[in-house]
Structure formats: C-alpha cells, structure tokens
C-alpha positions as CSV (number, residue, x, y, z in Angstrom):
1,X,167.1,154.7,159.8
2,X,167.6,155.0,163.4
3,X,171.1,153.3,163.4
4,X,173.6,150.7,161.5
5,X,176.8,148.7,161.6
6,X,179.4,147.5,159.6
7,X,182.1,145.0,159.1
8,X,184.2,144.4,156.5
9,X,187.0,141.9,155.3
10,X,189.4,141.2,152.0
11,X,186.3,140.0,150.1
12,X,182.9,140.3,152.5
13,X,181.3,143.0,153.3
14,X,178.2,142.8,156.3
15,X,176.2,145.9,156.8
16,X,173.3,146.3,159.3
17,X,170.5,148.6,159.4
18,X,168.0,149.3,162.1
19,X,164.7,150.5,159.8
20,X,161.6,151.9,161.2
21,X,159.7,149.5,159.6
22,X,160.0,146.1,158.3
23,X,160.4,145.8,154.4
24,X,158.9,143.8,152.0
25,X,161.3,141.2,150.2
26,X,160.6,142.8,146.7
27,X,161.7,145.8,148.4
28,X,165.5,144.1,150.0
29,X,165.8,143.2,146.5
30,X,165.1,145.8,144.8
31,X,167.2,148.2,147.3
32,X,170.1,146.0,148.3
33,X,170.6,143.4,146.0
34,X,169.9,144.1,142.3
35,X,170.3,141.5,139.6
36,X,170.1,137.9,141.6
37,X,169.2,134.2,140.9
38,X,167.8,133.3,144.5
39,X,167.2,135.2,147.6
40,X,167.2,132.9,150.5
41,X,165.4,133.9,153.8
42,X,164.1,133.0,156.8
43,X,160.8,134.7,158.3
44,X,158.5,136.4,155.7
45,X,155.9,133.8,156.8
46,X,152.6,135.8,155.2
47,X,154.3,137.2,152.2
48,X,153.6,136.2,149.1
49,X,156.2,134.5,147.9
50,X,157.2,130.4,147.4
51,X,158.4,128.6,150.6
52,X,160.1,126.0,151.9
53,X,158.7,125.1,155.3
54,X,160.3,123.5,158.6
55,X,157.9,121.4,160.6
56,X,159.0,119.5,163.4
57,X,156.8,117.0,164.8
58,X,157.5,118.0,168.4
59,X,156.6,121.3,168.0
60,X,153.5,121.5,165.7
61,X,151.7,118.8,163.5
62,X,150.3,121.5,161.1
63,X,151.7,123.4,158.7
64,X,151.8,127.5,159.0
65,X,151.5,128.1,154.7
66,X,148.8,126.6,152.7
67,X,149.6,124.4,149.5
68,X,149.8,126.6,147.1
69,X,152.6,128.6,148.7
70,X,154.6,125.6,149.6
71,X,157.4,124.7,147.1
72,X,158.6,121.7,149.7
73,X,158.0,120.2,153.2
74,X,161.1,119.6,155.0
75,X,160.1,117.7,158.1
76,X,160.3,114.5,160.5
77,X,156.7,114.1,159.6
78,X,154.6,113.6,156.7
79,X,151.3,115.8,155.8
80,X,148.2,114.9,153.6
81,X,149.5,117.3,150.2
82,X,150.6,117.3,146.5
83,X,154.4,118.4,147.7
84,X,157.7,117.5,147.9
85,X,158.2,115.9,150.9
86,X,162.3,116.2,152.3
87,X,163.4,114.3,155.6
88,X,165.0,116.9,158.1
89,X,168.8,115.5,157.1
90,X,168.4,115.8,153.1
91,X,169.6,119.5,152.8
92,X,170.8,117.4,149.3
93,X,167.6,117.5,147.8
94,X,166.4,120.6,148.8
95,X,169.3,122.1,147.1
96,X,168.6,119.6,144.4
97,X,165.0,120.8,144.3
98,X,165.7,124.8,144.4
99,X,168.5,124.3,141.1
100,X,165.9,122.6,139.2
101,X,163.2,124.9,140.0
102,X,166.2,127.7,139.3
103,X,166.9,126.5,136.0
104,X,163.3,125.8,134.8
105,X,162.9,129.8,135.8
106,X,165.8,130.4,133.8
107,X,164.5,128.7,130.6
108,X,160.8,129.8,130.9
C-alpha cells in the first residue's frame, strides 16, 4: 500500500487505498466487504463475472463482452443477441432486471 485516505461522516464512512496492483473483484469482496447481495462496479471489463454493458451508438457499434457474459444491453442501439435489451433512459428496468435475477439467486 503505497498510500490512503479517509473521510468520515455520522453514518458513511469512504476510505481509499493506493495498491500496487489491481485486485480481482472476488478479492474486494472478500477483503472489504464480507456478506453482500450485489456488488456493483464499473470497469472489470475481462473478468469473469456477469455484466451489464453501455453501448452508445456514437461511440462504438459493437459490443466489448461476448453473450454469454452479458446479463443486459443498455444502449441507444440494438444488437443481433438472445439479451435483454434496455434503452439508455430505463435505469427502471435494469433495476427491475438485477432484483429478479437477485431473488432467483436467493431461492436457487
């Protein structure tokens, strides 16, 4: 650890940490966050875990993960797979979308 923050209110708590080298997300969890529903994130593009991808049409017309890692497409665009498909404005949905998976987890 080369160097960290902190900041800290009535009820939140934000810590920082500079690492010298990046972590896996099994590895946040398993160091930072112990017994949770849903860890949200954004980067971790190659790891191996479901995603929810962004694709604006103005910036690419492919998608970065392959099928099988997708859980949804949120985008201005629509692409040729077996996904759920989410317009850019229907953060309703996605929620939507991540509960049910949540719960089917829950029950399985």
């Amino acid at each position: 650890m080369v160097g960290n923050a902190q900041h800290g209110q009535s009820q939140k708590h934000l810590a920082i940490r500079r690492l010298e080298r990046e972590m896996s997300l099994d590895e946040i969890a398993e160091t930072y966050l112990g017994d949770v529903d849903l860890i949200l994130t954004e980067g971790y593009k190659s790891g191996p875990k479901m995603k929810i991808e962004v694709s604006r049409r103005q910036t690419s017309q492919q998608l970065i993960s392959s099928p099988p890692e997708l859980m949804a497409v949120v985008a201005d665009q629509q692409f040729d797979i077996i996904t759920p498909h989410f317009n850019l404005d229907d953060a309703s949905g996605v929620a939507d979308l991540i509960e049910e998976g949540l719960l089917i987890a829950q029950r399985g």
